[in-house]
Each structure stands twice: as structure tokens, then as C-alpha cells.
Predicted model as a PDB file, atoms N, CA, C, CB and O in Angstrom, pLDDT in the B-factor column:
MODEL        1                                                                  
ATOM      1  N   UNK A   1      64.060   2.601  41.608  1.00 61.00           N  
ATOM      2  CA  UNK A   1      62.752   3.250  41.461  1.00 61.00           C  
ATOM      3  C   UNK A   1      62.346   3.187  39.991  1.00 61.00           C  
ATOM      4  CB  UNK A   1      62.791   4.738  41.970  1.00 61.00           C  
ATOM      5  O   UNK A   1      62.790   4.071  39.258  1.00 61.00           O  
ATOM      6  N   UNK A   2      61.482   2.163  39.427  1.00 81.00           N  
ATOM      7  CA  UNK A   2      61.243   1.768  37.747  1.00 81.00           C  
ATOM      8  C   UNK A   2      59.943   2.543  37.885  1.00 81.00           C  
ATOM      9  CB  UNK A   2      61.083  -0.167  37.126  1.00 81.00           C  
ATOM     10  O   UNK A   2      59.495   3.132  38.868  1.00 81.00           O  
ATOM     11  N   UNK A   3      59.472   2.407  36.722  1.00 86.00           N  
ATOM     12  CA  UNK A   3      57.951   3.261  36.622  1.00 86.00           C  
ATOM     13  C   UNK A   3      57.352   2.256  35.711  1.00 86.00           C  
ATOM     14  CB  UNK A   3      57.924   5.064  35.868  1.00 86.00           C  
ATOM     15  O   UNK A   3      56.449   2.426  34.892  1.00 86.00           O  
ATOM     16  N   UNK A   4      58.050   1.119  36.013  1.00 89.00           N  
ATOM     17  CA  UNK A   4      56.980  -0.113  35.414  1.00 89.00           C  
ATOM     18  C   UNK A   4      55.847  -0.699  35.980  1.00 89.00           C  
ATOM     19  CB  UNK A   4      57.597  -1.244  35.215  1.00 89.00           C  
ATOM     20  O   UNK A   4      55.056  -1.582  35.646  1.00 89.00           O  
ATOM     21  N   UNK A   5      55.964  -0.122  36.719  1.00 92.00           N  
ATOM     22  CA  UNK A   5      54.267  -0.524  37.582  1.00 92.00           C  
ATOM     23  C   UNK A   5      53.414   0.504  37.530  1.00 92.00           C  
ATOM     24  CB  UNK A   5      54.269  -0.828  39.318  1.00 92.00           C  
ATOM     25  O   UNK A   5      52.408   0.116  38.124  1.00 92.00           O  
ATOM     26  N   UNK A   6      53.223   1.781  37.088  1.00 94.00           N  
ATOM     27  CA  UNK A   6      52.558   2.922  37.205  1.00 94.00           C  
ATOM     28  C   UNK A   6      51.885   2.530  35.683  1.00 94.00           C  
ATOM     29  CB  UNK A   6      53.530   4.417  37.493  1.00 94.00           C  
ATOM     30  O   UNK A   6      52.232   1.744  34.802  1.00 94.00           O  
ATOM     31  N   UNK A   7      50.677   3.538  35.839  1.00 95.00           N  
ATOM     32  CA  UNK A   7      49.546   3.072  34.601  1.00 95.00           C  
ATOM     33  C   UNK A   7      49.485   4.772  34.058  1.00 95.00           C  
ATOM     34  CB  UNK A   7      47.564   2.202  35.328  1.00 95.00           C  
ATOM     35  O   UNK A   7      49.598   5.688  34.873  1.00 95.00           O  
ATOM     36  N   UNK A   8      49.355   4.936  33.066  1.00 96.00           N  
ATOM     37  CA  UNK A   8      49.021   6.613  32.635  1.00 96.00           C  
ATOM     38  C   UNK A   8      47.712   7.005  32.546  1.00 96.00           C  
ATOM     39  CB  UNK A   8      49.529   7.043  31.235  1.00 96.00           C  
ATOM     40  O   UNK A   8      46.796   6.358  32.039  1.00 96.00           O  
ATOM     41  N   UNK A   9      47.641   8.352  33.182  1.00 95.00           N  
ATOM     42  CA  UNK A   9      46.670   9.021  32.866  1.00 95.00           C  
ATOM     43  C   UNK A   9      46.561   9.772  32.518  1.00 95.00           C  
ATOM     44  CB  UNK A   9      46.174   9.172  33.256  1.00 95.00           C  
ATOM     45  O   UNK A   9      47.128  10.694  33.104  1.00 95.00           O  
ATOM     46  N   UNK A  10      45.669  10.157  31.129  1.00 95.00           N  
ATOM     47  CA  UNK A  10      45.557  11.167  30.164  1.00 95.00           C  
ATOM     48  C   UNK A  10      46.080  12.505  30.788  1.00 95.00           C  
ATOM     49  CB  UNK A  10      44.090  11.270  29.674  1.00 95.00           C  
ATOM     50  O   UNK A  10      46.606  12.203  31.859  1.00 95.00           O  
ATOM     51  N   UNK A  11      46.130  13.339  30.658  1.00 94.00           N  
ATOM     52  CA  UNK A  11      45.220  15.261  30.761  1.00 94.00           C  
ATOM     53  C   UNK A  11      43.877  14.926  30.256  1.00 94.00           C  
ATOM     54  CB  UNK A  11      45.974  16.883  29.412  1.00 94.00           C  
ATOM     55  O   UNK A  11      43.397  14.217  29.372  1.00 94.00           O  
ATOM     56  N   UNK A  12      43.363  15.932  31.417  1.00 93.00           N  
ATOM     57  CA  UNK A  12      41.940  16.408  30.501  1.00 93.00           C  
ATOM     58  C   UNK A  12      40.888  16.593  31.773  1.00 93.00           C  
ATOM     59  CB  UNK A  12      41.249  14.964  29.154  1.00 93.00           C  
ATOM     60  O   UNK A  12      40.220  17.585  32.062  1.00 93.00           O  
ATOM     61  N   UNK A  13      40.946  15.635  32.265  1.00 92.00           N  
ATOM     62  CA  UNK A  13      40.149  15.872  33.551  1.00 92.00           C  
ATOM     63  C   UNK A  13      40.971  16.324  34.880  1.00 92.00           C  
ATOM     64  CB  UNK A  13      39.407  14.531  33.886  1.00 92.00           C  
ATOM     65  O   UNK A  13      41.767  15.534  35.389  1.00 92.00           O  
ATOM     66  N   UNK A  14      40.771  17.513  35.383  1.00 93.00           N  
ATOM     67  CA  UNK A  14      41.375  18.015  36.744  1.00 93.00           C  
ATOM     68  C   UNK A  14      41.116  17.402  38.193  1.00 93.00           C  
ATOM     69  CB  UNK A  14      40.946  19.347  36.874  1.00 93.00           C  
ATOM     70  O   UNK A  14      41.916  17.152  39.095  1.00 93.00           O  
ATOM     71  N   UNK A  15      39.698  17.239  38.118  1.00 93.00           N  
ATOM     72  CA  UNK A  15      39.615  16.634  39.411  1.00 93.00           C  
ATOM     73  C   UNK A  15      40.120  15.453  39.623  1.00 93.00           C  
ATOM     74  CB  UNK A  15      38.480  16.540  39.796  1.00 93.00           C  
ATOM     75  O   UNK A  15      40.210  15.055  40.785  1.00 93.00           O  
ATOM     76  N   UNK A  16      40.621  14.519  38.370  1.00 94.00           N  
ATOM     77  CA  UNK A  16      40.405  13.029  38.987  1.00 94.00           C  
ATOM     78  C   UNK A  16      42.190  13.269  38.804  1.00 94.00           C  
ATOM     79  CB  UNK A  16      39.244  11.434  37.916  1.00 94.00           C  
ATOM     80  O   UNK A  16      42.932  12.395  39.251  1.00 94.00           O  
ATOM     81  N   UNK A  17      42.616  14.165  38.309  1.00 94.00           N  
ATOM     82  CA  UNK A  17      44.429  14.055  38.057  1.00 94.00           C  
ATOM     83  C   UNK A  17      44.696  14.643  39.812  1.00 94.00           C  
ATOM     84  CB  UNK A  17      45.340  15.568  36.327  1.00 94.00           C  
ATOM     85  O   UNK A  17      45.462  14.169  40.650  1.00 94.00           O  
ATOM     86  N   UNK A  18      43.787  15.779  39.931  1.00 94.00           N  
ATOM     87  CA  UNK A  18      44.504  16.103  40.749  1.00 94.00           C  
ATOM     88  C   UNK A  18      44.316  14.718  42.217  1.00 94.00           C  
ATOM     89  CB  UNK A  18      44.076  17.740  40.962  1.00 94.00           C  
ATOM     90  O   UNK A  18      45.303  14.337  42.846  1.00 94.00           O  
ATOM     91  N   UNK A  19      43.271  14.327  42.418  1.00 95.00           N  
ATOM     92  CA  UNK A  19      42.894  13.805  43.542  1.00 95.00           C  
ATOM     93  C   UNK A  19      43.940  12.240  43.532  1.00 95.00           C  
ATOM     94  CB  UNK A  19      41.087  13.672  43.524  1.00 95.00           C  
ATOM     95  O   UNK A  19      44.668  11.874  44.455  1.00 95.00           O  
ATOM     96  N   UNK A  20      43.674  11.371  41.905  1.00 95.00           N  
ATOM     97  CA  UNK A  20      44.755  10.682  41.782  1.00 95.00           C  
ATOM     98  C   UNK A  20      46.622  10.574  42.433  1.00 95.00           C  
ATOM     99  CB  UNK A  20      44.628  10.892  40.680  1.00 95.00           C  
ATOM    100  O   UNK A  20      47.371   9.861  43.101  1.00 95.00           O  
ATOM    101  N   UNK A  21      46.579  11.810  41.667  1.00 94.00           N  
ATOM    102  CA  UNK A  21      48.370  12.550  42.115  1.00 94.00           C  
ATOM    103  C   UNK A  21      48.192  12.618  43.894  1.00 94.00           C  
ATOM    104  CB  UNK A  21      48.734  14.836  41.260  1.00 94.00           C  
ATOM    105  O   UNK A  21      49.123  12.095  44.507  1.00 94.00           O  
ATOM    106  N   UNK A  22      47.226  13.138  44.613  1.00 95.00           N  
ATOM    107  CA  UNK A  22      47.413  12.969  45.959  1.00 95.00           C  
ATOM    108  C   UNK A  22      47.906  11.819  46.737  1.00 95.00           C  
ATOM    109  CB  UNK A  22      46.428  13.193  46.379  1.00 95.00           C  
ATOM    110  O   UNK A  22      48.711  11.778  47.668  1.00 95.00           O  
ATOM    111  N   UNK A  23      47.185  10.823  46.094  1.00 94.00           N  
ATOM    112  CA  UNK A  23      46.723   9.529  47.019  1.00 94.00           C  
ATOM    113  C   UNK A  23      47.792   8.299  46.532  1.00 94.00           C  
ATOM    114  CB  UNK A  23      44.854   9.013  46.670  1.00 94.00           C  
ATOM    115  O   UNK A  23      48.075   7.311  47.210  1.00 94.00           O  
ATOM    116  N   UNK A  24      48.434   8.701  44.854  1.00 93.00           N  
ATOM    117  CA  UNK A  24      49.900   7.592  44.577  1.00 93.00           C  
ATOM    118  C   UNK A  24      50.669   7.887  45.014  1.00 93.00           C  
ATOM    119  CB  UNK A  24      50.551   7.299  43.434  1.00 93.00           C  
ATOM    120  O   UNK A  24      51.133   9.023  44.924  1.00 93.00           O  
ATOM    121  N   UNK A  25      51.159   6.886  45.730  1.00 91.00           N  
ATOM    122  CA  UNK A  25      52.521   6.641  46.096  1.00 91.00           C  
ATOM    123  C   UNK A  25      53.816   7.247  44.926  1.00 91.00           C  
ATOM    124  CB  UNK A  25      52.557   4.970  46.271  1.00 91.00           C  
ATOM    125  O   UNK A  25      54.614   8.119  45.269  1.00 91.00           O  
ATOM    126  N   UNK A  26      53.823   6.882  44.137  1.00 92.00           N  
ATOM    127  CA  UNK A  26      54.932   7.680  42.843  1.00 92.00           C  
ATOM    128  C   UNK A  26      54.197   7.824  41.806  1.00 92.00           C  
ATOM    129  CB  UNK A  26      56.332   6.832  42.234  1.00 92.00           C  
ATOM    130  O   UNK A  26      53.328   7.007  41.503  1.00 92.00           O  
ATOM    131  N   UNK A  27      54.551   9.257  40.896  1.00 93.00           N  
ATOM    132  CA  UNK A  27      53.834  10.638  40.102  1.00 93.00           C  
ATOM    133  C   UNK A  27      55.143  10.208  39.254  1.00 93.00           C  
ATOM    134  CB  UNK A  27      53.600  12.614  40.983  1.00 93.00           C  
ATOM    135  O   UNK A  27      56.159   9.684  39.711  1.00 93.00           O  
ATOM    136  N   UNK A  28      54.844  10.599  37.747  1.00 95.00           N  
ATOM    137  CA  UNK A  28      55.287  11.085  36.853  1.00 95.00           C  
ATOM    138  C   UNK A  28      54.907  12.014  36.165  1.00 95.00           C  
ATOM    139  CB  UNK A  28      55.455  10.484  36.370  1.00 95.00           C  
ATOM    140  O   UNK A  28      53.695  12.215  36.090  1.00 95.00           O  
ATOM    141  N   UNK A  29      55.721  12.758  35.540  1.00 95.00           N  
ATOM    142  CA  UNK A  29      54.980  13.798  34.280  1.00 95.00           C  
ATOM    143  C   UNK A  29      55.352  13.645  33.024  1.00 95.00           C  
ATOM    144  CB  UNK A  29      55.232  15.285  34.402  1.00 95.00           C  
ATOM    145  O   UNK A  29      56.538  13.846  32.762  1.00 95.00           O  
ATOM    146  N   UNK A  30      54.543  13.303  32.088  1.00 96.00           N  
ATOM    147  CA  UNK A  30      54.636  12.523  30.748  1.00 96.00           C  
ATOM    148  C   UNK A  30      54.781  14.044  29.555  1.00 96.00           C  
ATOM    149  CB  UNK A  30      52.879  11.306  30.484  1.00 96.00           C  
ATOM    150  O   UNK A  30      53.855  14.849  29.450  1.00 96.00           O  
ATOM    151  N   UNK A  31      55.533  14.120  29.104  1.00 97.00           N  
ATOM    152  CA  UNK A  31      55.656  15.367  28.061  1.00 97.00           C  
ATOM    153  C   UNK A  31      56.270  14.783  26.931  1.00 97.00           C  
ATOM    154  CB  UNK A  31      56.570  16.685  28.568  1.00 97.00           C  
ATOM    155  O   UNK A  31      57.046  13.835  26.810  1.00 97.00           O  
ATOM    156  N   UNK A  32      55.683  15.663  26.032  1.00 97.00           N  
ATOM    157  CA  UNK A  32      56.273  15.134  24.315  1.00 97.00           C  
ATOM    158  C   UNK A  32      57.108  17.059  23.715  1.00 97.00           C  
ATOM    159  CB  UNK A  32      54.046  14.422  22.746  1.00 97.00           C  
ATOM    160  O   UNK A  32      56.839  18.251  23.865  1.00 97.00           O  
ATOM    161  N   UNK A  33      57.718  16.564  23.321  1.00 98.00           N  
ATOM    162  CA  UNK A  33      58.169  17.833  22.742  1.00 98.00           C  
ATOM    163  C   UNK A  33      57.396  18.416  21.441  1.00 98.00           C  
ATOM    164  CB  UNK A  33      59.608  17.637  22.393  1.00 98.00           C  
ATOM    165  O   UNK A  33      57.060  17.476  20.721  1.00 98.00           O  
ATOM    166  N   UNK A  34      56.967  19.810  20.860  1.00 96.00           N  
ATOM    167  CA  UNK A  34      56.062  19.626  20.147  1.00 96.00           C  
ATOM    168  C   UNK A  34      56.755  20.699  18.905  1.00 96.00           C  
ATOM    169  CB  UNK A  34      54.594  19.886  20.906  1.00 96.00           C  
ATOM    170  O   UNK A  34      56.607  21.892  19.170  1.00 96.00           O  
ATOM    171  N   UNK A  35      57.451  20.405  17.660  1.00 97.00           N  
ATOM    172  CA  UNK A  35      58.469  21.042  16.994  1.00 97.00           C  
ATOM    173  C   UNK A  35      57.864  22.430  16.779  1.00 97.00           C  
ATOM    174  CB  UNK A  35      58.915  20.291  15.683  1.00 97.00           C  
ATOM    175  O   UNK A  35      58.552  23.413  17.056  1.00 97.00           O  
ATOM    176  N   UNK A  36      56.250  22.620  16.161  1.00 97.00           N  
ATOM    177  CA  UNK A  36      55.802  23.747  16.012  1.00 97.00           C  
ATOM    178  C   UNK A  36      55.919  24.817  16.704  1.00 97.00           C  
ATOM    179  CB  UNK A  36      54.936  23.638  15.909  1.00 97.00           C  
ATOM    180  O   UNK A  36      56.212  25.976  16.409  1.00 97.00           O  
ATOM    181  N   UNK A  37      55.540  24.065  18.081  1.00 96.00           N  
ATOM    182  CA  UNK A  37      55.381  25.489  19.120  1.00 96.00           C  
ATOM    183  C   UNK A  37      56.599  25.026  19.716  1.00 96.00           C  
ATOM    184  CB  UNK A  37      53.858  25.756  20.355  1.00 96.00           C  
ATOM    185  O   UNK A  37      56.466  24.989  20.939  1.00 96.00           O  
ATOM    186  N   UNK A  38      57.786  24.641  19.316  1.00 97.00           N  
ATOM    187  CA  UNK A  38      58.935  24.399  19.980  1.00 97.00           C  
ATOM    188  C   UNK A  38      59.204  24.449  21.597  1.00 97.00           C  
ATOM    189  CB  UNK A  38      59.690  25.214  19.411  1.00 97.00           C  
ATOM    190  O   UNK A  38      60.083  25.202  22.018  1.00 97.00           O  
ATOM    191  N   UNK A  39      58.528  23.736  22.392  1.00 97.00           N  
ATOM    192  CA  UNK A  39      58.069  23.720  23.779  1.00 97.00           C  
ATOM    193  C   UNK A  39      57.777  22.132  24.159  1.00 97.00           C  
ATOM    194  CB  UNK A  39      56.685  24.703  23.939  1.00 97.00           C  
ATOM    195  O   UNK A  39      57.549  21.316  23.266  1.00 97.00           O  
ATOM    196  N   UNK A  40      57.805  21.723  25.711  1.00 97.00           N  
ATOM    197  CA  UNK A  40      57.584  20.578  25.335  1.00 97.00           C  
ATOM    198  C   UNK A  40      56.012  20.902  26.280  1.00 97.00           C  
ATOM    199  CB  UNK A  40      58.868  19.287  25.701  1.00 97.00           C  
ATOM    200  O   UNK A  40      55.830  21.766  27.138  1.00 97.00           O  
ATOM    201  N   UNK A  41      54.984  19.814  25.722  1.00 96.00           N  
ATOM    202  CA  UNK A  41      53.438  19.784  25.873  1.00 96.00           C  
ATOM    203  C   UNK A  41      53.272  19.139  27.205  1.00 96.00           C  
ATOM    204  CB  UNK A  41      52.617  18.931  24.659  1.00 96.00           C  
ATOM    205  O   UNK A  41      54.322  18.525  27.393  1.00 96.00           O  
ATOM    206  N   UNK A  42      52.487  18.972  28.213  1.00 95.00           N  
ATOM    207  CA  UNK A  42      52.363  17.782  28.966  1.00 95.00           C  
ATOM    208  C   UNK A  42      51.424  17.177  28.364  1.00 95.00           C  
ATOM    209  CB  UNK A  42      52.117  17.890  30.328  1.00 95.00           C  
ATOM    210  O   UNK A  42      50.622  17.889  27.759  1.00 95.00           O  
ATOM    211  N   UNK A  43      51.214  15.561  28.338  1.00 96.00           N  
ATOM    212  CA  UNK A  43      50.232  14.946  27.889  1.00 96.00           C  
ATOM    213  C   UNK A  43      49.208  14.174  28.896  1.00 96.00           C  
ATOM    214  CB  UNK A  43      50.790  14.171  27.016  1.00 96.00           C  
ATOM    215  O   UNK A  43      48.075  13.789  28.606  1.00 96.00           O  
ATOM    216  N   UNK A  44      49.954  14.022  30.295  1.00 96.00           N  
ATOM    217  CA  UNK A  44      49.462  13.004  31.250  1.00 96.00           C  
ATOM    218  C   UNK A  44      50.830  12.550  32.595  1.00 96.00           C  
ATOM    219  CB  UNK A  44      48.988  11.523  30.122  1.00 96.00           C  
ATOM    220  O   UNK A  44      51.893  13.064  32.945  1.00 96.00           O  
ATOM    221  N   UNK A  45      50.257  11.675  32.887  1.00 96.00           N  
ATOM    222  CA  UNK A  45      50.778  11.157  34.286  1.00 96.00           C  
ATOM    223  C   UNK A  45      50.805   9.956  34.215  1.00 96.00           C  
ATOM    224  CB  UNK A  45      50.060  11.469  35.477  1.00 96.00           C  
ATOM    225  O   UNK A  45      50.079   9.288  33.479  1.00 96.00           O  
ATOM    226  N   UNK A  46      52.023   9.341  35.311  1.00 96.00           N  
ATOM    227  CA  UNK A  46      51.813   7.878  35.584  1.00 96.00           C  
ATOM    228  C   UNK A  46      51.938   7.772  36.723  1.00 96.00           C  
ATOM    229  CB  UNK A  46      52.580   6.945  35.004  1.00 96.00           C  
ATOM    230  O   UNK A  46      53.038   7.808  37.276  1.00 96.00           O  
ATOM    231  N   UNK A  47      50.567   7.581  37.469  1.00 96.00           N  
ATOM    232  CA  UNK A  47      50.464   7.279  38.734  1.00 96.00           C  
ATOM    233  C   UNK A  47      50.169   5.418  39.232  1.00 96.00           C  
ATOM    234  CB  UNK A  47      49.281   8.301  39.123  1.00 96.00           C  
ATOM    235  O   UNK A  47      50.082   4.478  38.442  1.00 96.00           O  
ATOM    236  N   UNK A  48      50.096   5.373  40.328  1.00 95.00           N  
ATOM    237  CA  UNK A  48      50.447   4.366  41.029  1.00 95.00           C  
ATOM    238  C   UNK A  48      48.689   3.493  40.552  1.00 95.00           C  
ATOM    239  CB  UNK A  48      50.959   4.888  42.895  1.00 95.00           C  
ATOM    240  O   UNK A  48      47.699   4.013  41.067  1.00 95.00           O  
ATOM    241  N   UNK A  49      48.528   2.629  39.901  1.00 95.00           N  
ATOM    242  CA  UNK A  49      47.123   2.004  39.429  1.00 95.00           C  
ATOM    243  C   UNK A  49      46.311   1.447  40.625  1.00 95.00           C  
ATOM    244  CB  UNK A  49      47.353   0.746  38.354  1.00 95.00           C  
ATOM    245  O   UNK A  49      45.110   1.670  40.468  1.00 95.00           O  
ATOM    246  N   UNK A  50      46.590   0.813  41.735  1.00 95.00           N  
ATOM    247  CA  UNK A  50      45.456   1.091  42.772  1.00 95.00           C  
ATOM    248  C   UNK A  50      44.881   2.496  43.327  1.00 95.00           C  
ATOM    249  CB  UNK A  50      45.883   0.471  43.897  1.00 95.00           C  
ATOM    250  O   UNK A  50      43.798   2.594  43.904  1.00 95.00           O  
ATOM    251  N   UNK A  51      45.905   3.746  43.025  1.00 95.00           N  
ATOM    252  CA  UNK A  51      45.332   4.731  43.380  1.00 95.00           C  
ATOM    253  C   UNK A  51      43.913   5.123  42.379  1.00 95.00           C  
ATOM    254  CB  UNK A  51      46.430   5.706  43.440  1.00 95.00           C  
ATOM    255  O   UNK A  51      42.737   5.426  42.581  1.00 95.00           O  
ATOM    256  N   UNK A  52      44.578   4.969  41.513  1.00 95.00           N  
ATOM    257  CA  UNK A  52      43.446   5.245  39.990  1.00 95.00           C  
ATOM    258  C   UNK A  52      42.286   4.383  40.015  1.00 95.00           C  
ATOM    259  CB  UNK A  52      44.191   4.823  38.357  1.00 95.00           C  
ATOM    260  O   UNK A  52      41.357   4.562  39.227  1.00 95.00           O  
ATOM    261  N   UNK A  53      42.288   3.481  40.854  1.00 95.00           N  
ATOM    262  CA  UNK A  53      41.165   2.569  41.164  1.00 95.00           C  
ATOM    263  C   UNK A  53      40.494   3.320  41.865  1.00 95.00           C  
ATOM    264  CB  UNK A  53      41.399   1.308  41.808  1.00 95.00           C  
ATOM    265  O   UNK A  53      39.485   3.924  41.503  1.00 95.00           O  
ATOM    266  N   UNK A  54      41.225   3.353  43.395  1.00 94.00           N  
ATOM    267  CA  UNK A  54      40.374   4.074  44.207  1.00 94.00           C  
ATOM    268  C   UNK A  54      39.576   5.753  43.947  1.00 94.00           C  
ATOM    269  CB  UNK A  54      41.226   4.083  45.305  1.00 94.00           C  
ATOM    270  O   UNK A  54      38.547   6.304  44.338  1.00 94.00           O  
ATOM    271  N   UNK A  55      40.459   6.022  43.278  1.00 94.00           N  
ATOM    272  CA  UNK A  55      39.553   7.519  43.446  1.00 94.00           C  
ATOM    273  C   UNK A  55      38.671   7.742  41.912  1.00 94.00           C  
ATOM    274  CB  UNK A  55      40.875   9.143  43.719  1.00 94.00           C  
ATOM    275  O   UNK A  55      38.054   8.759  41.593  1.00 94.00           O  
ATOM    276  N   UNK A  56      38.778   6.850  41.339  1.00 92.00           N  
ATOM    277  CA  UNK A  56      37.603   6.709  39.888  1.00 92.00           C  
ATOM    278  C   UNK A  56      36.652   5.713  40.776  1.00 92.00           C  
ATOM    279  CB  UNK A  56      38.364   5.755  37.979  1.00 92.00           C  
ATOM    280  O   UNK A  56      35.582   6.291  40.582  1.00 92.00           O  
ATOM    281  N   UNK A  57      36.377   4.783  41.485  1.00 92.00           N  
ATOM    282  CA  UNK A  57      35.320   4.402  42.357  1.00 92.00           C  
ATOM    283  C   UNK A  57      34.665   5.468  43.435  1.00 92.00           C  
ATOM    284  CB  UNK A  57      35.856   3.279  43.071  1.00 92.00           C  
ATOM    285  O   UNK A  57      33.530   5.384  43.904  1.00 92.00           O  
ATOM    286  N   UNK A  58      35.591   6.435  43.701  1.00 91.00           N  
ATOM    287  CA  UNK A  58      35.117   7.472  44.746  1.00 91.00           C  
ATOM    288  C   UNK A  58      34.368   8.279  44.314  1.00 91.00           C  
ATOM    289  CB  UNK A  58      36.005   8.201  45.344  1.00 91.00           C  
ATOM    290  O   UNK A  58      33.375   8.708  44.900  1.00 91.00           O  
ATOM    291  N   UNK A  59      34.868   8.680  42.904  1.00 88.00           N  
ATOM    292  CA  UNK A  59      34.448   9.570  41.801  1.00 88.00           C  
ATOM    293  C   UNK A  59      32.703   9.301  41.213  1.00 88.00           C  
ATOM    294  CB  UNK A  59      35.632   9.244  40.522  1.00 88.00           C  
ATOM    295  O   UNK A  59      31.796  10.122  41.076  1.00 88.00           O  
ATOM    296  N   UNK A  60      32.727   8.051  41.000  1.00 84.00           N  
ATOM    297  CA  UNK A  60      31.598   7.130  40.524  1.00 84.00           C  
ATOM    298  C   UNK A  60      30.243   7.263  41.222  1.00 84.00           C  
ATOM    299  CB  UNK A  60      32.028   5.700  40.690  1.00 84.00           C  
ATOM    300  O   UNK A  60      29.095   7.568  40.898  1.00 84.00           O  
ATOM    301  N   UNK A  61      30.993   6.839  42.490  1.00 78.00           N  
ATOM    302  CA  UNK A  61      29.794   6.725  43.856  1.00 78.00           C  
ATOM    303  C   UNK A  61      28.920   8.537  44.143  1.00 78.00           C  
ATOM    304  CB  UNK A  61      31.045   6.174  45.801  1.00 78.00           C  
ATOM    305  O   UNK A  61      27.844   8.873  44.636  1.00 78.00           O  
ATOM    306  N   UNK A  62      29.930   9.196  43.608  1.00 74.00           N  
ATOM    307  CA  UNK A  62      29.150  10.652  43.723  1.00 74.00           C  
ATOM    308  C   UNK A  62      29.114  11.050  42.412  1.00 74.00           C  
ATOM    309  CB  UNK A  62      29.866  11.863  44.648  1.00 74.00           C  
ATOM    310  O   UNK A  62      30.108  11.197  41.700  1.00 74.00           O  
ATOM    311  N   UNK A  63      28.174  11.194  42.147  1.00 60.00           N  
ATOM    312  CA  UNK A  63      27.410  11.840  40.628  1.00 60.00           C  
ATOM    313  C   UNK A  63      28.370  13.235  40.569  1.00 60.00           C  
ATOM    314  CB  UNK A  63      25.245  12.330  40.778  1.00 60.00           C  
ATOM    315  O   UNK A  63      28.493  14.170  41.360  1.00 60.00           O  
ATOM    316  N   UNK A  64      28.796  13.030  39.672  1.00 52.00           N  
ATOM    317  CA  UNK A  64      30.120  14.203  38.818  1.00 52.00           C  
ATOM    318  C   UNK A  64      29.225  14.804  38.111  1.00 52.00           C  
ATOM    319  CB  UNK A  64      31.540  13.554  37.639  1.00 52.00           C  
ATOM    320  O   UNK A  64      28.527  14.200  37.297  1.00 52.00           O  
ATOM    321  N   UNK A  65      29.128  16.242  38.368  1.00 55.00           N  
ATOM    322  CA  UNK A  65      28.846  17.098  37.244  1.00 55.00           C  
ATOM    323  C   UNK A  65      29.335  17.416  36.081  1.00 55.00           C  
ATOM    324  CB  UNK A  65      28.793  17.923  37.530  1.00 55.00           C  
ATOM    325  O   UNK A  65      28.760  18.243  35.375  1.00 55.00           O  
TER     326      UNK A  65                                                      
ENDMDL                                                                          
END                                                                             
């Protein structure tokens, strides 16, 4: 199970992480450790890149507020 085929996606937008994360086949969770606030941050995801196709075209076709 490699995660060389998965593409990342930022944080920042909820709807398209969450709807993304539904529809890939394999999820990662991308975190950096952050010395200040001694915690580690999430930064993003690596989901499956035809999923990220499909639901940023789904996204598109309906005017996002």
C-alpha cells in the first residue's frame, strides 16, 4: 500500500476535503510538527487524484458560494 499515486490537498477548504475524503479510495493525513506550539499541525491530505477530479468538476458545475 505506497501513497505514490495519491496527489495532496491543501487544508483550507471543508467542503471539497470533506466530499474528496468520501469518494478516494485511500486518505492520508499530512502533519508537520510545529516546535513553537510544540504539537503537530495538520496541513492537508493525500487523496486518490481521480477523486479530486471528480468532485472539483462537481464543485464547478454548481456555483459555490
Amino acid at each position: 500500500m505506497g501513497l505514490d499515486d495519491l496527489e495532496f490537498l491543501a487544508a483550507g477548504d471543508a467542503l471539497l476535503t470533506r466530499r474528496v475524503k468520501a469518494k478516494s479510495a485511500k486518505c492520508a493525513v499530512v502533519v508537520r510538527f510545529s516546535r513553537t506550539r510544540k504539537r503537530y499541525e495538520r496541513q492537508g491530505l493525500l487523496v486518490d487524484p481521480q477523486a479530486l477530479v471528480e468532485v472539483q468538476r462537481d464543485l464547478g458545475e454548481r456555483d459555490r458560494p
